[in-house]
C-alpha positions as CSV (number, residue, x, y, z in Angstrom):
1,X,6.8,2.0,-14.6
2,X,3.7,4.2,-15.0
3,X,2.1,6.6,-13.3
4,X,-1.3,8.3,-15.0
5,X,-3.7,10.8,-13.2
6,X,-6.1,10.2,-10.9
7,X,-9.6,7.6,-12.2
8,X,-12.1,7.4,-10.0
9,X,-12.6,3.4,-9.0
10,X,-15.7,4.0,-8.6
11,X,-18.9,6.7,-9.5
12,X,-18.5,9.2,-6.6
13,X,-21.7,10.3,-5.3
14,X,-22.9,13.8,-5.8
15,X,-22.1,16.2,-2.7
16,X,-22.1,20.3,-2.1
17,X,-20.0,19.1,1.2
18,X,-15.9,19.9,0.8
19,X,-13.1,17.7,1.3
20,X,-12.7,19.4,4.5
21,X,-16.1,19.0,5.7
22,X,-15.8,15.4,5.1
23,X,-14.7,13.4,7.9
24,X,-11.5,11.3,7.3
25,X,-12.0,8.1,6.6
26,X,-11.2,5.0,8.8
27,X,-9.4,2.0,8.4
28,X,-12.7,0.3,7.7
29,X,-13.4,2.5,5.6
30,X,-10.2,2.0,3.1
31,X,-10.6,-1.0,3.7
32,X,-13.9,-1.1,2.1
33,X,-12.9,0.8,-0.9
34,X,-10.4,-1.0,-2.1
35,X,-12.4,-4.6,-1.3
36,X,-15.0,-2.8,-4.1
37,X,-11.8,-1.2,-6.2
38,X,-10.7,-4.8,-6.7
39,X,-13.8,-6.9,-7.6
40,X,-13.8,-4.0,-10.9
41,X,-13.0,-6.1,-12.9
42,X,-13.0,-3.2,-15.6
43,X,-10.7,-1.0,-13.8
44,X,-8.1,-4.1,-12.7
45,X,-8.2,-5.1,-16.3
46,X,-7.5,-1.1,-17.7
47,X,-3.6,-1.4,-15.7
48,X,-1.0,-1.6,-18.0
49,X,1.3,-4.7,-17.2
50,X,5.3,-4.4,-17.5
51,X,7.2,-8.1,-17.5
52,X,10.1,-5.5,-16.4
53,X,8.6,-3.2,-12.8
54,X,5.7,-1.9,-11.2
55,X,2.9,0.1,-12.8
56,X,0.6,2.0,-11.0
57,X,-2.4,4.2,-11.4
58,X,-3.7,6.8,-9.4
59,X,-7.3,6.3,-8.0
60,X,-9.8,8.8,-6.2
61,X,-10.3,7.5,-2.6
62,X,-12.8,8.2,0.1
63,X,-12.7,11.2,2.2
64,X,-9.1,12.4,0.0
65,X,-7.3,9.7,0.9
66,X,-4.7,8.5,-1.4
67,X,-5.3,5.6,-3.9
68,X,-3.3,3.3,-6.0
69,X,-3.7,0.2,-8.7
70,X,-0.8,-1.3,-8.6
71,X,0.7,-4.6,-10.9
72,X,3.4,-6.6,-9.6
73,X,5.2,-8.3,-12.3
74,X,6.7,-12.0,-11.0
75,X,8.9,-11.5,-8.1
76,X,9.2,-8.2,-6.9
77,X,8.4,-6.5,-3.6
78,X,8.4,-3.3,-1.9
79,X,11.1,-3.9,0.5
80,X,10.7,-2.7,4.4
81,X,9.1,0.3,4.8
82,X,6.0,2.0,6.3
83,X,3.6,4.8,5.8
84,X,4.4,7.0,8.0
85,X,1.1,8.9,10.1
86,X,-0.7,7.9,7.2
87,X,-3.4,4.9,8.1
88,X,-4.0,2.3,4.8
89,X,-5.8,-0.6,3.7
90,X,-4.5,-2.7,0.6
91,X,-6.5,-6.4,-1.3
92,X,-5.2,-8.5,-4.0
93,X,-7.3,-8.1,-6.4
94,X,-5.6,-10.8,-9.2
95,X,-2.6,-13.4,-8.5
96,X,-1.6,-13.5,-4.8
97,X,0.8,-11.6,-2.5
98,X,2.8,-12.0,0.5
99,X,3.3,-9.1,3.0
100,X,6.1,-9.9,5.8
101,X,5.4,-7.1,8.7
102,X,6.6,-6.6,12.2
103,X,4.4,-6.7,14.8
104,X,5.9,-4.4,16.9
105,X,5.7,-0.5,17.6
106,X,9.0,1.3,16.6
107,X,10.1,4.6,17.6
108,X,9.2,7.0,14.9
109,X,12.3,9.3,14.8
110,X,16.0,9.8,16.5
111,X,16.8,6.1,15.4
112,X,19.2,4.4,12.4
113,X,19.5,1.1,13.9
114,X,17.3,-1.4,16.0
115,X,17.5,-5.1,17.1
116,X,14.2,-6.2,16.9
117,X,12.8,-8.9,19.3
118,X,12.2,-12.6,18.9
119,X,8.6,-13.3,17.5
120,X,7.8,-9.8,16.3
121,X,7.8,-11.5,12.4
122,X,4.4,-12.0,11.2
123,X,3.6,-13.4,7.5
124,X,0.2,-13.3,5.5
125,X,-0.5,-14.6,2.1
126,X,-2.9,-12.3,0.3
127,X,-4.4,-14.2,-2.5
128,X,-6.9,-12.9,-4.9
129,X,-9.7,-11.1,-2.9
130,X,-7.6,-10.9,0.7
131,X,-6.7,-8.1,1.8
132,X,-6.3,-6.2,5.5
133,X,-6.4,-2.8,6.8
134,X,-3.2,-1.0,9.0
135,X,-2.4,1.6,11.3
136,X,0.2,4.4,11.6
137,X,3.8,3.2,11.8
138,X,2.6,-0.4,9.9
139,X,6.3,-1.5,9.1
140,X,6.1,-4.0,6.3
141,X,6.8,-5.2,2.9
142,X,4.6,-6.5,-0.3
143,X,5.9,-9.1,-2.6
144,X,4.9,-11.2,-5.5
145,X,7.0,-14.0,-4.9
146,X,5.3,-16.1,-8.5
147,X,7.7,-17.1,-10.9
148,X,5.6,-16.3,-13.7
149,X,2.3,-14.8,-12.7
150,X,2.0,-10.8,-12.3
151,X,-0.7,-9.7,-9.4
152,X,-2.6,-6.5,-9.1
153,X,-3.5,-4.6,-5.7
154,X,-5.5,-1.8,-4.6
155,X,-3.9,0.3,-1.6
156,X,-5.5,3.4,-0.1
157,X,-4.0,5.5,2.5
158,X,-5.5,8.3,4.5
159,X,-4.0,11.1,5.3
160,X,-2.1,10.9,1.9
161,X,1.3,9.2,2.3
162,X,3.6,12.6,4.0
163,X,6.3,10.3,3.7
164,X,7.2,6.3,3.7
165,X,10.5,5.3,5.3
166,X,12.3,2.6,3.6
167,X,14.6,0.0,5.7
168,X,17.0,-2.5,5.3
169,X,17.1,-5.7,7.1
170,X,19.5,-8.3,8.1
171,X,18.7,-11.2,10.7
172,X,17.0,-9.2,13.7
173,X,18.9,-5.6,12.6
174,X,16.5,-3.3,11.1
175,X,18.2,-0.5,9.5
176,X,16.4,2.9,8.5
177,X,18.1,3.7,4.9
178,X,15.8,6.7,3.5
179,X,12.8,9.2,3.5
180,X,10.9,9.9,0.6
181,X,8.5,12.5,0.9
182,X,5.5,13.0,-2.3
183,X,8.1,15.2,-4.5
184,X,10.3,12.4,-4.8
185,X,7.7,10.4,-6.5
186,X,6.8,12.8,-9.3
């Protein structure tokens, strides 16, 4: 696993305006950035690959959003979780992924255990290029499911990640298991 500071994906354009003056950027917008993050080829081919986890790099996003390169060596995954209030956009920029995610608005807090309903299951393969753009509460998971290809993504997330909930599931019984908040990730 790696984690390195922040490169820009991109030349940022000049601006006197603040951070805060800037208005936050929408799902569109993310969605956009990482669509250009991805075809670098310069910047997909700078991630350091390990055969053994995830590496990732911090990018500068839009508007100070949140933004990662991430390589996925041959089958692993996220596991459930979400983003919490944070909205987020992610594309495959080499190999192809698979993101499982419920279609289905859960209750964000006061809950350990739910029975989800019949036909709330949606699956999307992502390959190379593909990519797609998420609200608040987005409960999914990411996985490389190639037996011997790694894959590289580009997610950003606006505001930056507060916190992503991680769940286990068995059947229809989704099962909140953790928080993480940022300091957990240092």
């Amino acid at each position: 696993m790696s984690v390195s500071s922040p490169v820009p994906a991109s030349p940022a354009p000049a601006s006197a305006a603040s951070a805060a003056d800037t208005a936050a950027p929408t799902q569109a917008e993310l969605l956009d950035f990482v669509r250009r993050a991805a075809a670098d080829a310069e910047l997909i081919a700078s991630l350091p690959l390990d055969p053994e986890g995830r590496t990732w790099v911090r990018l500068q996003g839009p508007g100070g959003s949140e933004a990662w390169l991430i390589g996925w060596p041959p089958g692993t995954g996220t596991g459930w979780h979400d983003h919490a209030d944070s909205v987020g956009a992610f594309v495959t920029a080499a190999g192809e992924l698979k993101e499982n995610a419920l279609a289905a608005r859960l209750p964000t807090d006061g809950w350990k255990t739910l029975e989800l309903s019949e036909g709330v299951d949606r699956e999307r393969r992502l390959p190379t290029g593909k990519g797609r753009a998420f609200g608040q509460h987005h409960v999914h998971e990411v996985l490389n499911e190639s037996a011997d290809r790694h894959a590289v993504s580009v997610h950003a997330y606006y505001p930056p990640l507060p916190q992503i909930r991680r769940y286990s599931r068995t059947g229809p019984t989704l099962r909140l298991e953790q928080v993480e908040r940022p300091q957990d990730w240092q």
